[in-house]
Structure formats: structure tokens, C-alpha cells
C-alpha positions in Angstrom: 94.8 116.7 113.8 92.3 118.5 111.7 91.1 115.2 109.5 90.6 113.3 112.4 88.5 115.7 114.0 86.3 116.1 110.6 85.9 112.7 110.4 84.6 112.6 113.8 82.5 115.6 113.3 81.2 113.7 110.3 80.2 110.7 112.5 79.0 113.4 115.3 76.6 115.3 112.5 75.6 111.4 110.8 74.4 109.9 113.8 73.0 113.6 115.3 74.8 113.2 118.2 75.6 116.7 121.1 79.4 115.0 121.7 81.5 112.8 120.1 85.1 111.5 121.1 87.8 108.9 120.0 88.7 106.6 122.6 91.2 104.0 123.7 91.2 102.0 127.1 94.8 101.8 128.5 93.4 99.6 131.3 90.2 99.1 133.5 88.5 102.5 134.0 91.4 104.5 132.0 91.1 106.0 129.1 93.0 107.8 126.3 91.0 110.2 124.8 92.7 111.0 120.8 90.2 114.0 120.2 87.0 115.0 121.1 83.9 117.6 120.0 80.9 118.8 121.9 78.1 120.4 121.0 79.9 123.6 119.7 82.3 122.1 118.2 85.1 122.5 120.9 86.9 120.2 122.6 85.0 118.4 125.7 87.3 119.2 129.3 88.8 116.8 131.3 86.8 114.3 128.9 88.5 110.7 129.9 86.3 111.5 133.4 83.0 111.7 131.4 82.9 108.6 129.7 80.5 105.8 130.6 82.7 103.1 131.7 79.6 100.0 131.0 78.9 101.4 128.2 82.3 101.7 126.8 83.3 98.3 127.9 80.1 96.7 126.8 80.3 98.4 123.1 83.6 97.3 122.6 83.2 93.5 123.4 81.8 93.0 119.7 82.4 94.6 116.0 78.9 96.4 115.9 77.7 99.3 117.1 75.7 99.4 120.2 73.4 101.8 121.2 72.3 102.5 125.1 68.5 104.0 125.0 67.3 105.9 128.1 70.8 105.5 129.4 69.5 108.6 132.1 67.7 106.1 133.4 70.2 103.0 133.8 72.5 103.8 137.0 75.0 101.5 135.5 75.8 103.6 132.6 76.9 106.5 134.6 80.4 108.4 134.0 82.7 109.0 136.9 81.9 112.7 136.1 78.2 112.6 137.2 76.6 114.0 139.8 73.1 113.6 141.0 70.8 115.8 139.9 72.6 116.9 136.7 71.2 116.6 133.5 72.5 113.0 132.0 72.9 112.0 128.4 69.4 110.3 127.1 71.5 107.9 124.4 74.8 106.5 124.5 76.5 105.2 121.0 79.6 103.4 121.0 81.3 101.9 117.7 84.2 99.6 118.0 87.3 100.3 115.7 89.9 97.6 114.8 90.6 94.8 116.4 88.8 94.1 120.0 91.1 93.6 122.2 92.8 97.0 121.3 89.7 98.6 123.0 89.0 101.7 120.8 85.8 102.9 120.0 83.9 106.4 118.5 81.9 107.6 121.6 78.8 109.4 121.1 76.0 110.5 123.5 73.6 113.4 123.9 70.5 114.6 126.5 68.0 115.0 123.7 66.0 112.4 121.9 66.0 109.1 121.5 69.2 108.2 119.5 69.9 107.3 115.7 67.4 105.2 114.1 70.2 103.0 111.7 73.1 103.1 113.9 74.8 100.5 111.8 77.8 101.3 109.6 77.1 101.9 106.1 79.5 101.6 103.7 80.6 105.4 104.1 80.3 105.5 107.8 82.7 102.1 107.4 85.3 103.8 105.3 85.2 106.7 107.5 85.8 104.4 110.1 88.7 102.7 108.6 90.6 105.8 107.9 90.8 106.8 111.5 91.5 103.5 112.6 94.6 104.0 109.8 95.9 107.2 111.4 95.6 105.5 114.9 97.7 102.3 113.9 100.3 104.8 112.4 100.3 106.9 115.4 100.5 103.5 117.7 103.2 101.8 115.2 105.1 105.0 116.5 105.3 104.7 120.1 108.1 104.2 122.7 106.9 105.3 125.6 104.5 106.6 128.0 104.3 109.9 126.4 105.4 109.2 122.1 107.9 111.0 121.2 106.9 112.3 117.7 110.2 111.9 114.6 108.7 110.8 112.0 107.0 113.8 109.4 104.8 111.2 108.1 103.6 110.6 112.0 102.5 113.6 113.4 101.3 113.4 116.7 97.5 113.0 117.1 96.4 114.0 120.8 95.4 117.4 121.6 94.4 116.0 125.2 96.6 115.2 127.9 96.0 111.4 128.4 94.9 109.9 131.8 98.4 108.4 133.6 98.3 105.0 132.8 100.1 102.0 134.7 101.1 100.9 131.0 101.3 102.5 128.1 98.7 101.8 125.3 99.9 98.5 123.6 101.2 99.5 120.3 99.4 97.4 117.2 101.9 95.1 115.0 103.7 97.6 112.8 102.8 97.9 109.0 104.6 95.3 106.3 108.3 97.1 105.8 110.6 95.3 103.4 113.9 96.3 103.5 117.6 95.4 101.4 120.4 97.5 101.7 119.2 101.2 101.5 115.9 100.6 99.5 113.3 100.3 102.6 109.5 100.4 101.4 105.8 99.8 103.2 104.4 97.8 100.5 102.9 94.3 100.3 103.9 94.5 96.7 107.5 94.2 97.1 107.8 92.5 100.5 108.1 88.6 98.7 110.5 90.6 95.8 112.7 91.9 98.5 112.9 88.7 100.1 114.0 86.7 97.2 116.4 89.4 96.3 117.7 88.7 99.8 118.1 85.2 99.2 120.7 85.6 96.2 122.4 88.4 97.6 125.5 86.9 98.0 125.1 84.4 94.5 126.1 86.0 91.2 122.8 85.8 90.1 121.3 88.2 87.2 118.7 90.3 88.2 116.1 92.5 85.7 114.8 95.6 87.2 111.8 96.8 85.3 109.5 99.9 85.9 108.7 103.5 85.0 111.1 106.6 85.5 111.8 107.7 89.2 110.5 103.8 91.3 113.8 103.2 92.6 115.2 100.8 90.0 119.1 102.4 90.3 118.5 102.8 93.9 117.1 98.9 94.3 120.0 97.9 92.0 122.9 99.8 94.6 120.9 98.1 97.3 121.2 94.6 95.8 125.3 95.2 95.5 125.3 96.9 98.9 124.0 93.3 100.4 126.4 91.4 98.4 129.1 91.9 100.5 131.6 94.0 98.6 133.2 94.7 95.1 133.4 97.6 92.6 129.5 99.0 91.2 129.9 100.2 88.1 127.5 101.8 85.8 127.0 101.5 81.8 124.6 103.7 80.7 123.2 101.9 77.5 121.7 105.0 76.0 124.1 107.3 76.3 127.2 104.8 74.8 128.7 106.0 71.3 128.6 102.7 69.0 132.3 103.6 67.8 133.4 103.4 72.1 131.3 99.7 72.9 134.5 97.9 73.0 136.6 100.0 74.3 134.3 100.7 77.2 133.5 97.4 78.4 136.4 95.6 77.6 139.1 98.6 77.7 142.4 98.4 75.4 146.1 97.0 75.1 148.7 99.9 74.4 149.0 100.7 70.9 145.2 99.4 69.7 144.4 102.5 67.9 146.7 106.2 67.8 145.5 107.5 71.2 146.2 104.4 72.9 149.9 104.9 74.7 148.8 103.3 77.4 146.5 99.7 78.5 143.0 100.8 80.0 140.9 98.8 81.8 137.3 98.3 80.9 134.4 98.5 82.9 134.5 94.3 83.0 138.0 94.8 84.5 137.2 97.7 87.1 133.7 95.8 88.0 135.5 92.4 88.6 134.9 90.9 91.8 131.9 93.0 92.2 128.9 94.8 89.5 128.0 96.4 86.7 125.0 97.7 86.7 123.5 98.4 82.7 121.2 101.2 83.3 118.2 101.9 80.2 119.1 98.3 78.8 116.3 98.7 76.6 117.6 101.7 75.0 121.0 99.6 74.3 121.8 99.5 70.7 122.1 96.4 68.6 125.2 95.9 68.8 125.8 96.9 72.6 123.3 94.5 73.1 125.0 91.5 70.7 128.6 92.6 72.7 126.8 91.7 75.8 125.1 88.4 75.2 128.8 87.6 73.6 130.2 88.4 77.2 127.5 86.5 79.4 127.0 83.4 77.4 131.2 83.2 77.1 131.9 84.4 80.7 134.8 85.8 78.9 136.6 88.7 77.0 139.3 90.3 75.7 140.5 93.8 75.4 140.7 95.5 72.1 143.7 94.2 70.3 144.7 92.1 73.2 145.1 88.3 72.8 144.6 86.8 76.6 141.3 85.2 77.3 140.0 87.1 80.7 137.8 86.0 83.2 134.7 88.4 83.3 134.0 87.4 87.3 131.3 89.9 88.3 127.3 90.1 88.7 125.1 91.6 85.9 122.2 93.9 86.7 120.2 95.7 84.6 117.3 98.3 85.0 114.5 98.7 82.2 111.9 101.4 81.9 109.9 99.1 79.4 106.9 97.2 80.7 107.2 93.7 81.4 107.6 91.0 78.4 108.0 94.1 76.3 110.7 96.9 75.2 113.8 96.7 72.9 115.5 94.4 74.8 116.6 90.8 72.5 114.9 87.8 74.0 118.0 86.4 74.2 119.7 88.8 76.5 116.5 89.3 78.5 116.9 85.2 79.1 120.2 85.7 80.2 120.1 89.1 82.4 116.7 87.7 84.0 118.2 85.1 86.6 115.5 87.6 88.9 112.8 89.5 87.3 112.1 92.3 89.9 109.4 95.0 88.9 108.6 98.3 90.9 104.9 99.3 91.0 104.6 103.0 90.2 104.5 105.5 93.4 100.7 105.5 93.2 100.5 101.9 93.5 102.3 102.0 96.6 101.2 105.5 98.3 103.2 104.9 101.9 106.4 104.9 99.9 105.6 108.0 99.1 105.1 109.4 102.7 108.7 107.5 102.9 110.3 109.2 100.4 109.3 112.8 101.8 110.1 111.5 105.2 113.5 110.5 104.4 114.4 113.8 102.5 113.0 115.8 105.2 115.0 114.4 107.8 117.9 114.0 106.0 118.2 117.9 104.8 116.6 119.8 108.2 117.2 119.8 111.6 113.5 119.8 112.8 111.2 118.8 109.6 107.9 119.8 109.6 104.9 117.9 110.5 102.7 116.4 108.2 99.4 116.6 109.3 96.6 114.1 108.7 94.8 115.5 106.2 98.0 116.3 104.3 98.7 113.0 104.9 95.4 111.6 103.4 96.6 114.1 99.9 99.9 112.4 99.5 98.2 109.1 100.1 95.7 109.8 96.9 98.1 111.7 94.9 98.9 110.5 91.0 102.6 110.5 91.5 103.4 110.9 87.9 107.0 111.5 87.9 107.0 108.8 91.0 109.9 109.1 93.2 111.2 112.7 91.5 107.5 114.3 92.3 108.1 113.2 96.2 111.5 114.8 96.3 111.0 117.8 94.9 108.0 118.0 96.8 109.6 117.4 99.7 111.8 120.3 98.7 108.9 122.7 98.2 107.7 121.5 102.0 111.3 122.4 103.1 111.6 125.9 101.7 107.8 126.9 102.9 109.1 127.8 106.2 106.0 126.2 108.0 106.4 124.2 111.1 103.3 121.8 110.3 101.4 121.1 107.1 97.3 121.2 106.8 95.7 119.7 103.8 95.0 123.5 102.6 99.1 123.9 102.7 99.8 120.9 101.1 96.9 121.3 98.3 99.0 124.5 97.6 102.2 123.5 97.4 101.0 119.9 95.5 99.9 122.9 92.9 96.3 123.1 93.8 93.7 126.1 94.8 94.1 127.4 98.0 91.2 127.1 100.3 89.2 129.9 101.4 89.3 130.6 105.6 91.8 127.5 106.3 88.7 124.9 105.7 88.0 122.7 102.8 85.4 123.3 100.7 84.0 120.4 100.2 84.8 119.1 104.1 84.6 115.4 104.8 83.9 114.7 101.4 87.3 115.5 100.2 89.4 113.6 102.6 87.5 110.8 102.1 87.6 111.0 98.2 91.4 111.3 98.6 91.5 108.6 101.2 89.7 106.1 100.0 92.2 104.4 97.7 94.5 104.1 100.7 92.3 102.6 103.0 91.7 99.9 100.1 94.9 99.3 99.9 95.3 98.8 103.4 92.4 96.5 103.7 93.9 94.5 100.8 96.9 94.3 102.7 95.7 93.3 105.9 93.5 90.5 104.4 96.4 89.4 102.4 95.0 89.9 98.9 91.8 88.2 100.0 89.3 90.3 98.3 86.2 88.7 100.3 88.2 89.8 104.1 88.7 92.8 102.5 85.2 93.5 101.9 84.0 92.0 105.3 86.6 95.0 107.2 85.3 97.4 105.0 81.6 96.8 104.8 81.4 96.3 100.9 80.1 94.4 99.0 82.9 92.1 96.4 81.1 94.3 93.1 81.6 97.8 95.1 85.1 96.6 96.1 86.1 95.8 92.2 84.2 99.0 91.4 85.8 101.5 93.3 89.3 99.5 92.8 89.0 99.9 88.9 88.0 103.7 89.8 91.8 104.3 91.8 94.0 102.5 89.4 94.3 99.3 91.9 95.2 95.7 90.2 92.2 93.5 90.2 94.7 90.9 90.1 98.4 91.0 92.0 101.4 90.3 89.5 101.8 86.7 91.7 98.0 86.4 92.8 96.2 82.9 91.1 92.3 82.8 91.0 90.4 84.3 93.4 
């Protein structure tokens, strides 16, 4: 909850407001209040009750702030709370978050002066803004009920106030793109069109070329993609590991009597993969000749085992994982032709940061009882994390969260056991500042995804302009350009 309430303190502090509070309508003159700050910095009692309901409903009609001048004056824009004779808020600002019929807004007021000058959203007010209204889908998305019930360690739970009994419960928002085949789930826009082609020649024999760095899922994609086949053997040739001397023998196996060990026939791994897959792992690392044995094989759909004579049938799918860039590597054009009936490639781990919170998710749950809770701004580190060893990091990360022995994660735990400095007195040092710096790629992303690739939407919900967008895009490593994106 912690970087949800500094962003809000943030906005509190920007606009010099005495309270501020993050609020959702659940119907007419109910409220669900997600945090909240007054003047000292503590949580505001019983606050659903203290919230102007004309102003609320009034500020959330549109997409730009509105502020309420003199509102001590207007009888309209009193809360349910008020009483006469006590002191009323001078100023009331309310800015609108996401879409407006979800009915969320940052609530500010205070009983001194005359409000902010510029209460429009600048473009770090706006990224602020679209960071909390990030955590708020996630925590929406995860919903079932009246009162959530909280799984999910990349979903902790966000309210520190009871919520006012609702009727209904808040309507949850559509649920972030997930693209799943087999066991390989993921929450990226980047592979949701890859994943549904794949899903289309599932059940074909088909080639398919999986490409990207070490630790993205390739083997994991690849067991996926037999899993939805519907059946078979899945075999595995690991290319860079295979003796020259053993090619033969390995793929096609051996009739009794083919060399001095042989007192018996062994099958091949085309024999024991019939019917179903062979996956050739590190094909670029294959040798020359590993690589001519298997264009002979594909482009024949035959064999024949070492000193055998009978023609077989090599009835089984090909797939093959490279860690070689695409168009590039050590693979022969004329096998890449062949083994690239589907050309798959999986973006790095920092090119899709919610498969990361995935990944640890999955572990988590997987190895303990009750996981820990990630908090937000843990949440918002994982999000901007490099990733370098992609999928491994996440695991053994996961691993590190495990053996901590903590029941939740701040962003000072997780800086730590990420490998940074620890944080003197449980706050950051540089605040606001730092969640933002290390959420700001994220909440690019996610405006990008929302919009559909449209840069120009994107800069609209963000409150950019297209140059800062491209800007700050080159600055996090994000593709100017998708892989399948024309101009634009």
C-alpha cells in the first residue's frame, strides 16, 4: 500500500492540498475509499462519510480536473459528515482517473486558501496518475466478490479502509490481454497474435522456429505447442551437446550388428518421436553435419537406421528453439526455410515486465502454502527491472522472496533482495521520484497496449506529447516499431 499512498501524498503536496483520498463510487452516494491522508499524514476516519457527493459526481462527469472555489460557501457541495457551524473545506479538487463511467477520482480539499493555481495535469502529475489507475485495474481485475479475496502475490490487496456496504460490488474493469497455449500463459500484447496463430496449427504438423535470448520460455513455449497437439512422444535433441561420431545413431538409431556394440536394434529419436515431436533445442549451435542430416530427413520425410535397408516413414512435427536473433545465427538458410513453417520470437523479460510478476507468482504459489505479498512499490521494481538472465532472474528471485521469511514485500525489501542498498528508516530516499522513475516504463507499456500500438492514443492517456513519448520510449529500451506494426 505504501506506493499508492506516496503517489497520493505526491498529488496531496503538488496541488498543496490539507487531505487527499482515492475514491471509487459503488453507487449513488457510496463510496469506496482505496486510501486516504490528512493533514498529518494519517489516514482520514470514517472518510467515505466526508466526501462531497456534487462535487464528486460533478468532477467525474469529464476527463479534467475540476476545481470547486469557495466551496464553504456553496450548500450543494456539502459532505454527509457536516454539521453547521463547523469549519468547511474552502476548495474542493477532484481529478477523474480512467475511464468515466468507472467513477474514480483523486479527491482533494482543504479550509485554507484559495486552491491550486494550474490544477491541470502535467505530464508528471499524468504519469502519476496513470500508475495508480494501473494498481487499481490490477486490484479490480482481481475481484470476486463483495469483499476480494486476495491469491495472487502479484495482487496484493490495496484498501486499508473498510469500504461502505454496497448493494453491488464495484464493477471490475475488462481484465488485462492474457494469451495462453498449453502451460505457457503470458500478459503481453506482444505475443497475444503469436499465441493465436500457434493455436491455429496446433493440431497440423506444421514447423515451428522459436527464437530469443536465454531463459524467455522458448523450451517451455515449444512443450506448450506439443501439449495442444493432442498427444504423441516429445523428444529432445540437444544440438550442441551431440558428438559428430553419434548423429546417426541418435536420430535414426541402428539395426543389430551395425558396428561391435550393436547386439541389439535401437530406435532413434525419429522412431521414439513418431506420431508425436522432436523438439531440436540450440539449433543454431548444430554442427554441419547435424544440420545437413536434418535437411536430408525433412526434405525426404524419410530415413533409415544405420546399416538398415527399409525406407521409414519419419511421421512426427519438427520444432526447434534458437538463441540467435532473427534472420541471423548459424543456422543454413536452407534448414531455417524448412524448420520455419512458424517463426515465433519471445521478447526478452524486460520487454514484457507483467510476465515477470507471472513468473514469480507462479513459483510462489507453486512452492508455499501462503506466498507472500508483493506490495505496490515492489511491484513497480519488478516492473522496471533489467531482467538480464530473463526468466532464470524471476525464479531465483522468487526463490530469494521464498527463503526471506517475510509475510509481505515493501520496495526497501525487494530493493535488497533484487541486490540493491537498503534504505535507511523503511522510506526511500528519493520518495516519489523513484517509484515513478521505475514505473514509468510500465505505464508506457500499458498505455501502448491499451491504444493498441497507436502512439498518438497513447500520448492523449498519458498527456505527452508524440516527441516526449518516442523520447522516453528510446530511454526504457521500448520498440519504436512492433515486430508486425506498418507505418505509423
Amino acid at each position: 500500500m505504501r506506493g499508492v499512498e506516496l503517489l497520493l501524498r505526491w498529488i496531496q503536496q503538488h496541488h498543496g492540498a490539507q487531505r487527499g483520498l482515492l475514491v471509487s463510487a459503488v453507487e449513488v452516494g457510496e463510496y469506496k475509499v482505496w486510501c486516504s491522508r490528512g493533514a498529518e499524514g494519517r489516514k482520514v476516519p470514517v472518510a467515505a462519510t466526508t466526501i462531497s457527493h456534487h462535487a464528486f459526481e460533478l468532477g467525474c462527469a469529464g476527463k479534467s480536473p475540476v476545481l470547486f472555489k469557495d466551496a464553504h460557501l456553496d450548500r450543494r457541495l456539502r459532505s454527509p459528515s457536516e454539521k453547521e457551524g463547523v469549519q468547511r473545506a474552502r476548495w474542493i479538487l477532484v481529478i477523474p482517473l480512467g475511464k468515466p463511467a468507472q467513477r474514480t477520482a483523486v479527491y482533494l480539499d482543504s479550509r485554507f486558501g484559495d486552491g491550486p493555481e494550474n490544477q491541470q495535469s502535467g505530464s508528471k502529475q499524468q504519469m502519476v496518475l496513470s500508475l495508480i489507475d494501473l494498481i487499481l485495474e490490477r486490484e479490480r481485475s482481481d475481484s470476486r466478490a463483495e469483499t476480494p479475496e486476495f491469491t495472487s502475490v502479484a495482487d496484493p490487496p490495496m484498501s486499508e479502509e473498510p469500504a461502505v456496504v454496497a448493494k453491488n460490488p464495484v464493477a471490475p474493469l475488462e481484465p488485462r490481454i492474457v494469451s495462453q497455449i498449453g502451460n505457457f500463459i503470458s500478459h503481453s500484447s506482444v505475443l497475444s497474435k503469436p499465441i493465436e496463430e500457434l493455436k491455429k496449427i496446433a493440431l497440423t504438423r506444421i514447423s515451428v522456429l522459436i527464437e530469443g535470448e536465454s531463459g524467455t520460455g522458448k523450451d517451455l513455449l515449444a512443450r506448450a505447442i506439443h501439449q495442444a497437439s493432442g498427444g504423441g512422444e516429445f523428444m529432445v535433441l540437444h544440438c550442441g551437446t551431440l558428438n559428430e561420431s553419434l548423429i546417426e545413431v541418435e536420430l535414426f538409431g541402428n539395426e543389430k550388428g551395425a558396428f561391435t556394440d550393436a547386439d541389439q536394434q535401437r530406435p532413434g529419436l525419429l522412431d521414439r518421436a513418431s506420431g508425436g515431436t522432436l523438439l531440436l533445442d540450440a539449433i543454431d549451435e548444430a554442427s554441419p553435419a547435424l544440420q545437413a542430416a536434418l535437411l536430408r530427413v525433412i526434405d525426404s520425410g524419410t530415413y533409415r537406421r544405420v546399416a538398415g535397408t527399409e525406407e521409414l516413414v519419419a511421421d512426427l512435427r519438427f520444432l526447434a528453439c534458437s538463441s540467435s536473433d532473427q534472420g541471423t545465427g548459424r543456422i543454413r538458410q536452407e534448414l531455417r526455410y524448412r524448420l520455419a513453417g512458424l517463426e515465433v520470437h519471445l521478447p526478452p523479460l524486460r520487454n514484457r515486465p507483467l510476465d515477470s510478476l507471472l513468473i514469480i507468482d507462479q513459483h510462489l504459489t507453486e512452492e508455499m502454502v501462503t506466498p507472500p505479498l508483493l506490495e505496490a512499490d515492489a511491484q513497480a521494481l519488478l516492473l522496471s527491472h533489467h531482467w538480464p538472465g530473463n526468466g532464470w532472474d524471476a525464479v531465483h528471485l522468487a526463490r530469494r522472496i521464498g527463503a526471506s521469511g517475510l509475510s509481505s514485500i515493501d520496495g526497501a525489501s525487494m530493493q535488497e533482495l533484487l541486490g540493491g542498498s537498503i534504505l535507511n528508516s523503511g522510506e526511500y530516499s528519493t520518495g516519489v521520484k523513484d517509484v515513478l522513475g521505475r514505473a514509468e516504463r510500465e505505464v508506457i507499456m500499458r498505455a501502448l497496449e491499451v491504444a493498441g500500438g497507436n502512439k498518438s492514443e497513447a500520448c492523449q492517456a498519458l498527456g505527452i506529447s508524440r516527441r516526449t513519448l518516442y523520447r522516453r520510449m528510446k530511454k526504457h529500451g521500448i520498440p519504436l516499431k512492433d515486430p508486425d506494426e506498418g507505418a505509423s
